[in-house]
C-alpha positions as CSV (number, residue, x, y, z in Angstrom):
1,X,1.6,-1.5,20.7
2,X,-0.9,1.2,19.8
3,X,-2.7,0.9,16.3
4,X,-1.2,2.6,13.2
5,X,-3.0,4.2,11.0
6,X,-1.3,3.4,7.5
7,X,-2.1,5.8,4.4
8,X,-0.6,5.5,0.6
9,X,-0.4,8.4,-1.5
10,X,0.4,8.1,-5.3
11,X,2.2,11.0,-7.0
12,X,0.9,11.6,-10.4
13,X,4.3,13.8,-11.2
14,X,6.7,11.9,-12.2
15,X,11.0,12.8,-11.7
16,X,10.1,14.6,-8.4
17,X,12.7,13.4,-5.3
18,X,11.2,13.5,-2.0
19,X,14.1,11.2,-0.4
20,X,15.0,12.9,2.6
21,X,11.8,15.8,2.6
22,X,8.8,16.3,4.6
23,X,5.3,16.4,2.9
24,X,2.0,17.5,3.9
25,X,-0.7,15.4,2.9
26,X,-4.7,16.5,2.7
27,X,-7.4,13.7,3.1
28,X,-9.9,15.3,0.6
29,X,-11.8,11.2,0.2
30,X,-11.2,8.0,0.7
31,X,-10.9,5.9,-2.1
32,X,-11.4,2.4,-1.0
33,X,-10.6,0.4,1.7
34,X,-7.5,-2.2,1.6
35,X,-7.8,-5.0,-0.4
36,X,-5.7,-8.1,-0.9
37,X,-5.0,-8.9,-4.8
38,X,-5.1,-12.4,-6.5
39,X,-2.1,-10.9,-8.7
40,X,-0.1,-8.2,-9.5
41,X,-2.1,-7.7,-12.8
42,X,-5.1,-7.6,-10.5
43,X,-3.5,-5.0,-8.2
44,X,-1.9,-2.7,-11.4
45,X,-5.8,-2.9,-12.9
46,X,-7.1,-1.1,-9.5
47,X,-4.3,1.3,-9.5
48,X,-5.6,2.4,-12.3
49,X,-9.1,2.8,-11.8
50,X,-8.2,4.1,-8.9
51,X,-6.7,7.2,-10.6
52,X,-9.3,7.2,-12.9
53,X,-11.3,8.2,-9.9
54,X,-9.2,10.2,-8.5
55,X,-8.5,12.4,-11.8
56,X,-13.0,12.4,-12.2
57,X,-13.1,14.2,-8.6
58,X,-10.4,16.8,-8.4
59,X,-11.1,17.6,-12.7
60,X,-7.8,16.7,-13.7
């Protein structure tokens, strides 16, 4: 089996249906590398820096 290449995108625009659609996706930076959370509280807390860093780079 060759190796995958995984990538997660959050969509900050909420009610949009993509079931069944094609997207394009642009790698403008990496964020951070994948990390195993203790919790779920733990994994929502990073979300959420993480789109605080996210929204800081692209001025949003």
């Amino acid at each position: 089996m060759k190796n995958k290449k995984l990538l997660e995108v959050h969509l900050f625009k909420k009610n949009i249906d993509l079931y069944n659609q094609y997207i394009e996706v642009f790698i403008y930076k990496k964020i951070r590398d994948e990390k195993i959370f203790p919790s779920i509280k733990a994994l929502k807390n990073q979300i959420i820096q993480d789109i605080i860093q996210v929204k800081k780079y692209f001025k949003i």
